[in-house]
Every structure is written in structure tokens, then in C-alpha cells.
Backbone as a printed PyTorch tensor [residue, N CA C, xyz], in Angstrom:
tensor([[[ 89.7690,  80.8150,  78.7710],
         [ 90.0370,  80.8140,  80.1940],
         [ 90.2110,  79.3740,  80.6650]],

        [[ 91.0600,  79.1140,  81.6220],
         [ 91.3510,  77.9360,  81.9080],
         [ 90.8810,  78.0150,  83.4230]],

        [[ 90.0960,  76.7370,  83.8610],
         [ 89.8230,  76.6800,  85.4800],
         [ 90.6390,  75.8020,  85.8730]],

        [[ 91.3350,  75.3430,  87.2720],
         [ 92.2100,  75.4340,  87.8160],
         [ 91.3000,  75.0260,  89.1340]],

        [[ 91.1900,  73.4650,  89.9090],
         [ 90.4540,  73.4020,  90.8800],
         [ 91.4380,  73.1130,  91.8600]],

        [[ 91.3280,  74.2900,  92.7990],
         [ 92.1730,  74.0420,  94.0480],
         [ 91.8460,  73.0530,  95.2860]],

        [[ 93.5450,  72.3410,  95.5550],
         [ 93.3070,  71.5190,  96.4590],
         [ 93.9960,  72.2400,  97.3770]],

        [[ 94.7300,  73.3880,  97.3630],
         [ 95.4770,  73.9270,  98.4850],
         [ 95.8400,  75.5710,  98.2790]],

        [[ 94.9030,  76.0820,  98.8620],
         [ 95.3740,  77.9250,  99.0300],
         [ 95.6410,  78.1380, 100.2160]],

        [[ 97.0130,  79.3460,  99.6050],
         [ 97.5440,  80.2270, 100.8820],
         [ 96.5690,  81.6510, 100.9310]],

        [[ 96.4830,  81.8220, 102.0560],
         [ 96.2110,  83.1020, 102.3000],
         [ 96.2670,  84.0100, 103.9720]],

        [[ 96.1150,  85.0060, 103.8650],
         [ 96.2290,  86.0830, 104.7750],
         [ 96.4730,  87.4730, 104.9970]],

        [[ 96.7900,  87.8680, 105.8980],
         [ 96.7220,  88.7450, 106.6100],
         [ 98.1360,  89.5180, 105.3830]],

        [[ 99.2680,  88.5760, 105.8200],
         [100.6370,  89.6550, 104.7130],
         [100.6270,  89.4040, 103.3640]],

        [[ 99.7590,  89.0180, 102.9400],
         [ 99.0380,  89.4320, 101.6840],
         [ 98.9330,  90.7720, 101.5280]],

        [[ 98.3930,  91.6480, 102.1020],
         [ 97.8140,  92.8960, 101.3940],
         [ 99.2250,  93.8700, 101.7120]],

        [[100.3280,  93.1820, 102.2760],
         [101.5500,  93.7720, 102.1200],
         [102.2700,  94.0990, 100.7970]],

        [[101.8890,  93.4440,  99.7890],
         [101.9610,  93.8060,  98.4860],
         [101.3980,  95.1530,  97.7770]],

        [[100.0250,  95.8620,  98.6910],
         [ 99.8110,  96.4930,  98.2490],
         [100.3960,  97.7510,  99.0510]],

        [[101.3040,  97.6470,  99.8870],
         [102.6070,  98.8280, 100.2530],
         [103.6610,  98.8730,  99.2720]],

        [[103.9000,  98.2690,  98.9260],
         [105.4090,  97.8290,  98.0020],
         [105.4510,  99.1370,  97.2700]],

        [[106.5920, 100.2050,  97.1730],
         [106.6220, 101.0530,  96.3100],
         [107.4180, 100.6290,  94.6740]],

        [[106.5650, 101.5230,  94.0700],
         [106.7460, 101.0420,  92.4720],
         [106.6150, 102.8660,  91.9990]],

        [[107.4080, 102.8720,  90.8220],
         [107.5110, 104.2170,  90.1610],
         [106.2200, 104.8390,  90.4750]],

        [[106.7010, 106.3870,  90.7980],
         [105.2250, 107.3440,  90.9780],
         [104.9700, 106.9670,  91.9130]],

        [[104.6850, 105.9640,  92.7940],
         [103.4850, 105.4950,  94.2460],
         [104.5730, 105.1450,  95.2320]],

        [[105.3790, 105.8920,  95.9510],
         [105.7520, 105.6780,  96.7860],
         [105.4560, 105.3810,  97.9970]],

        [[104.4230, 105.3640,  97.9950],
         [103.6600, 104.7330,  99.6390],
         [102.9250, 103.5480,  99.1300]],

        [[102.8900, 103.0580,  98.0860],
         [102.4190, 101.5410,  97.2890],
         [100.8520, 102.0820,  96.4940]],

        [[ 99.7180, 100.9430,  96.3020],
         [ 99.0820, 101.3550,  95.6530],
         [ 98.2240, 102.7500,  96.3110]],

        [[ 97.7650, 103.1960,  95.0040],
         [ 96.8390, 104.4240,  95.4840],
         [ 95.3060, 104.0740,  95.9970]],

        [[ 95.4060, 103.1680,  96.0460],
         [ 93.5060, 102.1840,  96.1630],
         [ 93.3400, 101.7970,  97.1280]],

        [[ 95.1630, 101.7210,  98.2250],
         [ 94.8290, 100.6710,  99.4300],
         [ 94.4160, 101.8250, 100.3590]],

        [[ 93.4470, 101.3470, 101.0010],
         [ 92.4500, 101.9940, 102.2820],
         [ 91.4610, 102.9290, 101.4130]],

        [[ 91.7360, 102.6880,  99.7660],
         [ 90.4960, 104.1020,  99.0810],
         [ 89.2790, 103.1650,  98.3510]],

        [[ 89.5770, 102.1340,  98.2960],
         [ 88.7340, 101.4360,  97.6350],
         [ 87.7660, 100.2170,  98.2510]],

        [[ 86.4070, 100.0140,  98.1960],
         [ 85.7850,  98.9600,  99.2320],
         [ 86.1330,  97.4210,  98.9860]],

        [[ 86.8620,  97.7350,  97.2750],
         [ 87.1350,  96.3060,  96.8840],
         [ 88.3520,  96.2630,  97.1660]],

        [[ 89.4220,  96.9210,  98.0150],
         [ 90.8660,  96.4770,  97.8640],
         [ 90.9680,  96.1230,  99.6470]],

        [[ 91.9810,  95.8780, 100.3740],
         [ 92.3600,  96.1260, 101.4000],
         [ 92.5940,  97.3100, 101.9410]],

        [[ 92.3420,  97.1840, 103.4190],
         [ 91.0870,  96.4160, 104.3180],
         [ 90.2750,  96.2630, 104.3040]],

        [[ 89.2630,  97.1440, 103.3310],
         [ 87.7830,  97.0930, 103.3810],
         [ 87.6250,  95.8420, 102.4420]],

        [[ 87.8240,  95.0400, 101.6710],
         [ 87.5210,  93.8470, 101.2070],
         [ 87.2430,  92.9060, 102.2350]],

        [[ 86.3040,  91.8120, 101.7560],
         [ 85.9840,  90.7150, 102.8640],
         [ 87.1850,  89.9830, 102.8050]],

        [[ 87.7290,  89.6330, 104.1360],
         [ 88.5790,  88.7050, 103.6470],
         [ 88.0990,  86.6120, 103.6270]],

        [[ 88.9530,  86.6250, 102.8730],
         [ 88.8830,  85.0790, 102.3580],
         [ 89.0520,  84.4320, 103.4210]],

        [[ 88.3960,  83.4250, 103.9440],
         [ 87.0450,  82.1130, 103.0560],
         [ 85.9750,  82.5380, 103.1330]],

        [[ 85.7820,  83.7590, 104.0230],
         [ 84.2250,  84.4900, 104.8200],
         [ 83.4390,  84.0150, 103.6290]],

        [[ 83.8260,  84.8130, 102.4110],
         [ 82.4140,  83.9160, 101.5580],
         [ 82.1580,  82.8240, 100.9010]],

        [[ 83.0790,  81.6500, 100.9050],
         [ 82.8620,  80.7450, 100.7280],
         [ 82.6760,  79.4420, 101.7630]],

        [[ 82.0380,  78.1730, 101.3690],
         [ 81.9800,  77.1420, 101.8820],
         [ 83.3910,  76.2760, 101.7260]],

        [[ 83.9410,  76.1720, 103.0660],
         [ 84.7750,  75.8250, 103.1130],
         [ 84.9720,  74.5050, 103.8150]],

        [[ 84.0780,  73.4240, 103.7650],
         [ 83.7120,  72.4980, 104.3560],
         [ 84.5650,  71.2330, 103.9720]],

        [[ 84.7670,  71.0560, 102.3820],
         [ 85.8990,  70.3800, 102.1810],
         [ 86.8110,  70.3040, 102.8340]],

        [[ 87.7180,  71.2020, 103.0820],
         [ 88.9170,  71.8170, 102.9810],
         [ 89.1490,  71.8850, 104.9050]],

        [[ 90.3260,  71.1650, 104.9540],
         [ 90.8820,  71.7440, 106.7420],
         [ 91.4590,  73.0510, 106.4850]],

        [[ 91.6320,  73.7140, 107.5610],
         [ 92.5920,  75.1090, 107.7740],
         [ 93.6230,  74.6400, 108.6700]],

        [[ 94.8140,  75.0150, 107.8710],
         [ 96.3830,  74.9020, 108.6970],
         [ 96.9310,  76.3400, 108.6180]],

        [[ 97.5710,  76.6940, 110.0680],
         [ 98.1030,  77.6810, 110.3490],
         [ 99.4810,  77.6630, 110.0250]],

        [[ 99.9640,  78.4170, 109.3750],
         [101.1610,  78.9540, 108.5690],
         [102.3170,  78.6670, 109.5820]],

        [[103.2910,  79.0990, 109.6850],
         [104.6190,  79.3600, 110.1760],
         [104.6410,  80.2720, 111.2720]],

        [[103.6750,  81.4310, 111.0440],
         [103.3090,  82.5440, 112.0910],
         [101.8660,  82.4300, 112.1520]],

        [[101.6400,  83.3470, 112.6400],
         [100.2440,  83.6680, 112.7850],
         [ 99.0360,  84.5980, 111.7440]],

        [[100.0020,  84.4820, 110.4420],
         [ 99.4190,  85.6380, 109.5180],
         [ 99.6340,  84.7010, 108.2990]],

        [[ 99.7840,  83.8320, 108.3070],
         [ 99.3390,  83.0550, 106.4380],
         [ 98.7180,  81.9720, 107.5550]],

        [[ 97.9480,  81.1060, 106.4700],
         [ 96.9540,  80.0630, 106.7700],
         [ 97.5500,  79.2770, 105.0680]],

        [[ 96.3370,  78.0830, 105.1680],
         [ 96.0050,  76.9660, 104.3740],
         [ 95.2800,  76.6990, 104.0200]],

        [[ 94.2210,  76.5490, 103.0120],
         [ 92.9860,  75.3190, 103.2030],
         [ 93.6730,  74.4840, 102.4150]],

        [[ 93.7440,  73.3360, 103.0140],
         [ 94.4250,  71.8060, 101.9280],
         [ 92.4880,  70.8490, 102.1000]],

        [[ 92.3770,  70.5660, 100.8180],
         [ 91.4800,  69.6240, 100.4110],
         [ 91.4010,  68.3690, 101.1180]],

        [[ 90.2120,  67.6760, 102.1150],
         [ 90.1620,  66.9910, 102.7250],
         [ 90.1190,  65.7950, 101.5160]],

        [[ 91.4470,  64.5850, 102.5830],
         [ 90.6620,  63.2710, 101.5590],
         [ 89.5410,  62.9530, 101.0630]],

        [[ 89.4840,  62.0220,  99.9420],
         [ 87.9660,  62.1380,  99.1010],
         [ 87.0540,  62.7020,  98.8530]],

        [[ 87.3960,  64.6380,  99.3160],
         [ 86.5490,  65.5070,  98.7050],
         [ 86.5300,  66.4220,  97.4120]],

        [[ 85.6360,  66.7610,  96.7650],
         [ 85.8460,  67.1430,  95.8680],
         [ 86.0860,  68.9440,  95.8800]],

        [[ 86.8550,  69.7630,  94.9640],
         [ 87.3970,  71.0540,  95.5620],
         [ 85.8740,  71.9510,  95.3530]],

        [[ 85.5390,  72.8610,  95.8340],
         [ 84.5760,  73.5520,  95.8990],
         [ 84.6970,  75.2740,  95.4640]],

        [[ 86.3510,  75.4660,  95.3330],
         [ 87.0490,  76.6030,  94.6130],
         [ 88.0730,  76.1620,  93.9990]],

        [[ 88.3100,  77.0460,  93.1950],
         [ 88.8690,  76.9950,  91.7090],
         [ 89.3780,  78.7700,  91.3620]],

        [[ 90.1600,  79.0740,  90.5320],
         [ 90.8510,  79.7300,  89.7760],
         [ 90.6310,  79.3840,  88.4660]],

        [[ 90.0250,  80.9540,  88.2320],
         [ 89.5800,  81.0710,  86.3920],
         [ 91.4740,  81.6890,  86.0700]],

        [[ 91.7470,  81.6690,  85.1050],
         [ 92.9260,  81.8980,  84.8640],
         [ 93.1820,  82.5510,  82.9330]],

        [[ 93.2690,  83.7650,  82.4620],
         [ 93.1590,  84.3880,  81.6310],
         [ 94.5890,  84.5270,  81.3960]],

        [[ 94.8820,  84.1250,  79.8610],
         [ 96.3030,  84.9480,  79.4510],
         [ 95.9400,  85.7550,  78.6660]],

        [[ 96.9450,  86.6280,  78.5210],
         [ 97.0800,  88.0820,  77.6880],
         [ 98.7620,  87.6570,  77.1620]],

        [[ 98.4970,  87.7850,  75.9580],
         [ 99.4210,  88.3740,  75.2230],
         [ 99.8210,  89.9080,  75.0650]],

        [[100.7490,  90.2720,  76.3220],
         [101.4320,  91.4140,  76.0710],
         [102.3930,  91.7620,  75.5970]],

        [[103.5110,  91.3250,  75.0910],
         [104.5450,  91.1840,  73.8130],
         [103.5320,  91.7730,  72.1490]],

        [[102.4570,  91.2340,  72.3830],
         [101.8570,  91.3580,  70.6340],
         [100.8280,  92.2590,  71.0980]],

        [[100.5290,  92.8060,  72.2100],
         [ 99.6470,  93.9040,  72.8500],
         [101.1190,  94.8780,  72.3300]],

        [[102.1600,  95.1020,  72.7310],
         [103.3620,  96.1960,  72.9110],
         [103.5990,  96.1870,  71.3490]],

        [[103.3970,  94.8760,  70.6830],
         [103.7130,  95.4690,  68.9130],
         [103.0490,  96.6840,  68.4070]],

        [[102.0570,  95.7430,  68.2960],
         [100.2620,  96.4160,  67.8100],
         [100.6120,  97.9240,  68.5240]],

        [[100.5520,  98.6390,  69.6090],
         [100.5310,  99.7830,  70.5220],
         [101.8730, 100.2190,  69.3710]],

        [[103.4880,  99.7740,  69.1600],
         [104.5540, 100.4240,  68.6420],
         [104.2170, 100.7240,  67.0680]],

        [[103.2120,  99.9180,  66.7790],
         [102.7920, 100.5260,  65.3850],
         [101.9350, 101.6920,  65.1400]],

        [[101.2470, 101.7880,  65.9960],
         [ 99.9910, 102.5540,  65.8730],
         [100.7400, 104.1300,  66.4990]],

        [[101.9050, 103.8490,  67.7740],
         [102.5390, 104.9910,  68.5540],
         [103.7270, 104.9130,  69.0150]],

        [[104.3820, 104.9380,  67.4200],
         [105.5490, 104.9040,  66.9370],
         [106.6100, 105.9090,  68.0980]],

        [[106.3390, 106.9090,  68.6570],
         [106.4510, 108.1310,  69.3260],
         [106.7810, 107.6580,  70.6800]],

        [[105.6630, 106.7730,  70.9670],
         [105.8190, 106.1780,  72.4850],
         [106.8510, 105.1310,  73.1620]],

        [[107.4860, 105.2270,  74.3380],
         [108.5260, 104.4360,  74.3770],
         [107.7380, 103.0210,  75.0460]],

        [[109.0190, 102.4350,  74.9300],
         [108.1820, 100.7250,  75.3080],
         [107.7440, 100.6750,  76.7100]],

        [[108.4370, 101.7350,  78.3400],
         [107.8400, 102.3410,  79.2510],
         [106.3780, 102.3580,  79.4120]],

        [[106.1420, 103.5900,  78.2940],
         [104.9690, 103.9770,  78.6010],
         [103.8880, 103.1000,  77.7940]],

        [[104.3360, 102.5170,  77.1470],
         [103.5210, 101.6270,  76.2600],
         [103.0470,  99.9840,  77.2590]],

        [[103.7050,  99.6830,  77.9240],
         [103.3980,  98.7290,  78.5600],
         [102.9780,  99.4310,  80.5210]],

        [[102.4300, 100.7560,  80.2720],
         [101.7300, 100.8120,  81.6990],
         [100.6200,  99.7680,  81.6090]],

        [[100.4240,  99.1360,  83.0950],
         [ 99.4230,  98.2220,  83.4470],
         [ 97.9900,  98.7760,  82.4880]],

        [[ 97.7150, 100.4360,  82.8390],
         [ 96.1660, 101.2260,  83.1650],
         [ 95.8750, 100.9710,  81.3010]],

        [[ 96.5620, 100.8540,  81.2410],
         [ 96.3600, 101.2950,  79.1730],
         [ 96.0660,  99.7160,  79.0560]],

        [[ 96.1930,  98.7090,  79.3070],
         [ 95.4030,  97.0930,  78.7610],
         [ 94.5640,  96.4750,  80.0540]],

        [[ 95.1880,  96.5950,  81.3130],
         [ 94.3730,  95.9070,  82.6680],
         [ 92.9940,  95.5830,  82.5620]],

        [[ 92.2880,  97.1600,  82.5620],
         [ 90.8670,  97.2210,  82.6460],
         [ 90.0420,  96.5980,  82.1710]],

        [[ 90.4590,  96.4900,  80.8150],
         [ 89.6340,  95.6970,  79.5360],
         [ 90.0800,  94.4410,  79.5870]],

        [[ 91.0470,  93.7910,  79.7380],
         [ 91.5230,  92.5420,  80.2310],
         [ 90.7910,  91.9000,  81.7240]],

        [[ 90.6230,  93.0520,  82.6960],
         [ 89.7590,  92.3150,  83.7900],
         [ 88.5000,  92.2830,  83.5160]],

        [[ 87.9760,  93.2480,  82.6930],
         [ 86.6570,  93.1090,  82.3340],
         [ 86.3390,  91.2870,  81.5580]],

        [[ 86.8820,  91.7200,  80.5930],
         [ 86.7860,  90.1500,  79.8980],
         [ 87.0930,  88.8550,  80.7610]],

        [[ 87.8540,  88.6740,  81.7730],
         [ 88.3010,  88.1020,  82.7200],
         [ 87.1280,  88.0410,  84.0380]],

        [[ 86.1030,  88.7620,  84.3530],
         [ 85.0620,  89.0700,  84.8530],
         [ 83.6060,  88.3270,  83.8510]],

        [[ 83.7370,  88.3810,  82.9200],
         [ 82.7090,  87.9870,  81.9890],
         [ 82.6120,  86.5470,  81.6310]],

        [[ 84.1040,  85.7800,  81.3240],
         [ 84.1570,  84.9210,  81.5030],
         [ 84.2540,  83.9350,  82.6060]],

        [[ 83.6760,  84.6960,  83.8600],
         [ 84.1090,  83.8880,  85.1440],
         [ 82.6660,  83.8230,  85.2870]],

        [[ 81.7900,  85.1670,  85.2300],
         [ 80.4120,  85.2870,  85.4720],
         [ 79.2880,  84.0690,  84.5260]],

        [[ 80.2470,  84.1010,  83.3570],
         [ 79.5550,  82.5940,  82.8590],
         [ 79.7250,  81.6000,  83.1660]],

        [[ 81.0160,  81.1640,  83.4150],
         [ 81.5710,  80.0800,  84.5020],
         [ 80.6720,  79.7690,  85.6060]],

        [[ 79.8780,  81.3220,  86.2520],
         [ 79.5710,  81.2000,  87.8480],
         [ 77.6330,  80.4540,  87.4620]],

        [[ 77.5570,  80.9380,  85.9850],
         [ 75.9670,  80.3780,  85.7610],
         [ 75.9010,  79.5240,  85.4830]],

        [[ 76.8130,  78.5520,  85.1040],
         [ 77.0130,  77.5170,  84.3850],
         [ 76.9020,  76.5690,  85.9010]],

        [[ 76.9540,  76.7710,  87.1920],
         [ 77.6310,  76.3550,  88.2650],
         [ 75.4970,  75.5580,  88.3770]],

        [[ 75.2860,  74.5650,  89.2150],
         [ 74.1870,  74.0530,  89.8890],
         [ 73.8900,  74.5760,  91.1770]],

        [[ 75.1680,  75.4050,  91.6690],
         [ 74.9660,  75.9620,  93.4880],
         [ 75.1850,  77.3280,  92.9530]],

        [[ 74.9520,  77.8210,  94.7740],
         [ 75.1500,  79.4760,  94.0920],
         [ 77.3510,  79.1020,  94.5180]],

        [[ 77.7110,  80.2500,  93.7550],
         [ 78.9160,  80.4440,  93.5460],
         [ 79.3390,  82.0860,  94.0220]],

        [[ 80.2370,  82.4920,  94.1940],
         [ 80.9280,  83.4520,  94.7280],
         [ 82.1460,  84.1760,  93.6770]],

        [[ 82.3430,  85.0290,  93.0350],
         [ 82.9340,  85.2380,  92.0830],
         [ 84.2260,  86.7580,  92.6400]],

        [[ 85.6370,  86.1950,  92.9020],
         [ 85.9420,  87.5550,  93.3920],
         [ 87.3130,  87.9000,  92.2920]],

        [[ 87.3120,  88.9360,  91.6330],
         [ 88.0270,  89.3700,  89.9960],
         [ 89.2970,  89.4810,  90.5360]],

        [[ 89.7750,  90.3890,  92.0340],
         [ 91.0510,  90.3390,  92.4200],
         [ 91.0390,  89.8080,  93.7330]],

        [[ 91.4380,  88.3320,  93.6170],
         [ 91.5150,  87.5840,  94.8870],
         [ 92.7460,  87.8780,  95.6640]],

        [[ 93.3800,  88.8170,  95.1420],
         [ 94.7620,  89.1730,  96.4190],
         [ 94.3560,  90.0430,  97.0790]],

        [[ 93.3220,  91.0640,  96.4110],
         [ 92.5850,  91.6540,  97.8140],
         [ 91.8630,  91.4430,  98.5150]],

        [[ 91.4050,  90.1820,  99.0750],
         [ 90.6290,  89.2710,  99.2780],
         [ 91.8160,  88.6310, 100.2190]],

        [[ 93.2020,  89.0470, 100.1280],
         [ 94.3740,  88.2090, 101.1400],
         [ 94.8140,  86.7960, 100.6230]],

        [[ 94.2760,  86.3730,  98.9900],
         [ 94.7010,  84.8480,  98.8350],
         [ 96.0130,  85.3210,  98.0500]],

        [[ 97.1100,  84.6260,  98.5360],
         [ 98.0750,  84.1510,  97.8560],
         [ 98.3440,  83.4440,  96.9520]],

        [[ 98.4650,  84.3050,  95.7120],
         [ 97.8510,  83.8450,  94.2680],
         [ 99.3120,  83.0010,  93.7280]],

        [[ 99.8890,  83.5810,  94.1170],
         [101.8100,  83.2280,  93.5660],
         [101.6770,  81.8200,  94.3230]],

        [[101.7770,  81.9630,  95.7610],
         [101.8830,  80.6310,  96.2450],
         [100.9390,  79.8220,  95.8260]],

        [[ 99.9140,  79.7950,  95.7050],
         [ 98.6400,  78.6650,  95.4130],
         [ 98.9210,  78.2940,  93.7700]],

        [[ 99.3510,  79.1660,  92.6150],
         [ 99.1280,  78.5650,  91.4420],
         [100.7830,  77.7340,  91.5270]],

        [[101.6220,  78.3110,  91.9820],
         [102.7210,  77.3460,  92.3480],
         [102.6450,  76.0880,  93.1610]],

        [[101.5360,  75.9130,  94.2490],
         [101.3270,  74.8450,  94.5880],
         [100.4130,  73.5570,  93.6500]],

        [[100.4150,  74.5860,  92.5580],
         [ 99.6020,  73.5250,  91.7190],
         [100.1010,  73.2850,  90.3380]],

        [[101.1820,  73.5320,  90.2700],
         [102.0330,  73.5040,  88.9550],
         [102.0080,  74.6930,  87.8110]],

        [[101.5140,  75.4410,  88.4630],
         [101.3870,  77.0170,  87.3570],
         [101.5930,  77.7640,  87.8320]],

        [[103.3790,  78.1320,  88.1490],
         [103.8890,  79.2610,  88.5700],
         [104.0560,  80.5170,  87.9760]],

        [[103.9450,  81.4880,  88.5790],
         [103.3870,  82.6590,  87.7120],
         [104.5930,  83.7500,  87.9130]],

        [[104.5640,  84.5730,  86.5690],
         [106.3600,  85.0360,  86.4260],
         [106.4010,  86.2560,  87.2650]],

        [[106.7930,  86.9300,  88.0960],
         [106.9630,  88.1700,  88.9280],
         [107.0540,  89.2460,  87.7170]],

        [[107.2150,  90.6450,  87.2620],
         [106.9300,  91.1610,  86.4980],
         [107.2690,  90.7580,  84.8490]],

        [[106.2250,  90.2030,  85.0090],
         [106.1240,  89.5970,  83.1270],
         [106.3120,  91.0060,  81.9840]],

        [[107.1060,  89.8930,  81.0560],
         [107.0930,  90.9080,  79.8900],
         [106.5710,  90.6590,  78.6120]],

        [[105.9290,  89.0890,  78.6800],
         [105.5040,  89.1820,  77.2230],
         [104.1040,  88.2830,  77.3990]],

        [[104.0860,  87.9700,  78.4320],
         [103.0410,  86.8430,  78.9350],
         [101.8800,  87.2680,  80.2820]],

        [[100.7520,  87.7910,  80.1540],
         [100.2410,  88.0710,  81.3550],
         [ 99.3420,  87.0080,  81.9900]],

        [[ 99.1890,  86.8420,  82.9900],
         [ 98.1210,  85.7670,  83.3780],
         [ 97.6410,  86.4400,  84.3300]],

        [[ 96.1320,  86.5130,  84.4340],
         [ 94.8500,  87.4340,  85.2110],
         [ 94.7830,  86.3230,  85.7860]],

        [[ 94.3130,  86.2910,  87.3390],
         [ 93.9710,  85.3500,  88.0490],
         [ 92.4760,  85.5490,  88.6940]],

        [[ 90.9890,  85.2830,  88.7410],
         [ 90.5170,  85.3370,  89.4650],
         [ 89.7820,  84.1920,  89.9470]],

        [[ 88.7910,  84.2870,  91.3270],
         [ 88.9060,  82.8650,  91.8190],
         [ 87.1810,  83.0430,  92.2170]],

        [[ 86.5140,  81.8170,  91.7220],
         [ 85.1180,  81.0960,  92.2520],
         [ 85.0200,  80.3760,  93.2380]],

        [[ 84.2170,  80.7000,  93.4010],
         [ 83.6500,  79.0520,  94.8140],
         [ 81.9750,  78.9460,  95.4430]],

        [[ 82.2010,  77.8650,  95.6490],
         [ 81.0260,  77.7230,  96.3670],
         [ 80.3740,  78.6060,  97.0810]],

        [[ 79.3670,  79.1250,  97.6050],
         [ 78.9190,  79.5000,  99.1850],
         [ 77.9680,  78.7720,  99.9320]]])
């Protein structure tokens, strides 16, 4: 896992507009949004649990994305754990074993995600003990409203819109 200390996240409100977006089968977007306490709306939204004292807040373009940019000479107080998956050699391994199965159904999210966020959770939770303060640990920070695309792009690790051979799990620590 690679950490990743932020000097500048987007986030907000049209964030959880992603989780309308229709995709095969879910035509009204995900099945989790408004069913789950960890997805949107019922998620806290971001900075509520962190210390955000470093960091100024700049208001977006409208009134629904924000900023925190890192105050001069402070040091960042959140960070992005950042997990790759090899899914190209996940889709081999799967075409050997289910020869039968097409490359479709072989690369649904539900069949590698889970076990990938788990491990991605485990290694953050050691990350979070390893910490001298208490820390804040959240596994899917887009439901949380942070703008994961924009922020790892504001920091030189732009992340590919539906990947096919490369996955990168994003989740994010911080202070409280």
C-alpha cells in the first residue's frame, strides 16, 4: 500500500452523484444509495471527522464542491492509503480455472472487490495504529463526498475511469 499525503482535496455535495449514474442491471444507479448507513446520505460527510486545522476551505465554482488546500508550513494531517490490484492476472487465473465464463462476467466488480477492500481495510487499520494521535479511517471515501479522481489527480496519480487491467482502491486516514 502506498500513502499519499494530501495537500489539496476536492469534495462535496455532487459527489454522491456518481452514485445515480446508471450502469448495466441498475438503472436508477447503485443499489446501496439511500440503503446503506455507510453510503450516501446517511454517511458522515467529509471533514466532520477530521481535524482540519491545517488546511483552509475554498469554495468551488458553485456552491456544491469545496477545497481543503494545505496551509503554508503545515504539515498534511490526511492522506490516502492507495492499493493496486492486478486485474488483467486476476481475469487470467479466473479464464483458467472458468474456461466457460466470458471475460463480462469474469471481471464483475462483486467476484474480487470485497476481498480486495477487506485487505485494503487491514492495511489502513495498521497504518491507523502505527499513527501517535487518534486517526479516522474511512474504506470508501467517495461516500464520504471526497473527490477521489480530482484529488489523486491533483497530486500526480491520476486514476483510469473504467480500468481494465490495473485497479487502484483508494481509501483515506486522518487525524481527528
Amino acid at each position: 500500500m502506498k500513502l499519499i499525503p494530501l495537500k489539496t482535496i476536492s469534495y462535496g455535495p455532487l459527489v454522491s452523484a456518481w452514485c445515480l449514474c446508471t450502469y448495466p442491471n441498475h438503472q436508477d444507479g447503485c443499489k446501496w444509495y439511500l440503503g446503506r448507513e455507510s453510503c450516501p446520505p446517511q454517511a458522515p460527510e467529509f471533514p466532520t471527522m477530521y481535524d482540519t486545522s491545517n488546511y483552509y476551505t475554498i469554495t468551488g465554482h458553485n456552491a456544491e464542491m469545496f477545497m481543503l488546500r494545505l496551509k503554508p508550513g503545515r504539515e498534511p494531517t490526511i492522506w490516502f492509503g492507495v492499493r493496486e490490484f492486478n486485474l488483467g492476472q486476476w481475469v487470467k487465473t479466473q479464464k483458467e480455472k472458468h474456461p466457460h465464463r466470458s471475460d463480462k462476467q469474469i471481471r464483475i466488480p462483486y467476484l474480487w472487490q470485497p476481498k480486495q477492500e477487506k485487505k485494503l481495510a487491514a492495511e489502513m487499520q495498521i497504518e491507523r495504529w502505527t499513527r501517535s494521535y487518534p486517526t479516522e479511517v474511512l474504506i470508501r471515501p467517495e461516500a464520504n463526498l471526497v473527490n477521489i479522481f480530482g484529488t489523486m489527480r491533483a497530486h500526480g496519480h491520476p486514476l483510469e475511469k473504467n480500468p481494465k487491467d490495473r485497479i487502484q482502491l483508494v481509501a483515506m486516514i486522518g487525524k481527528v
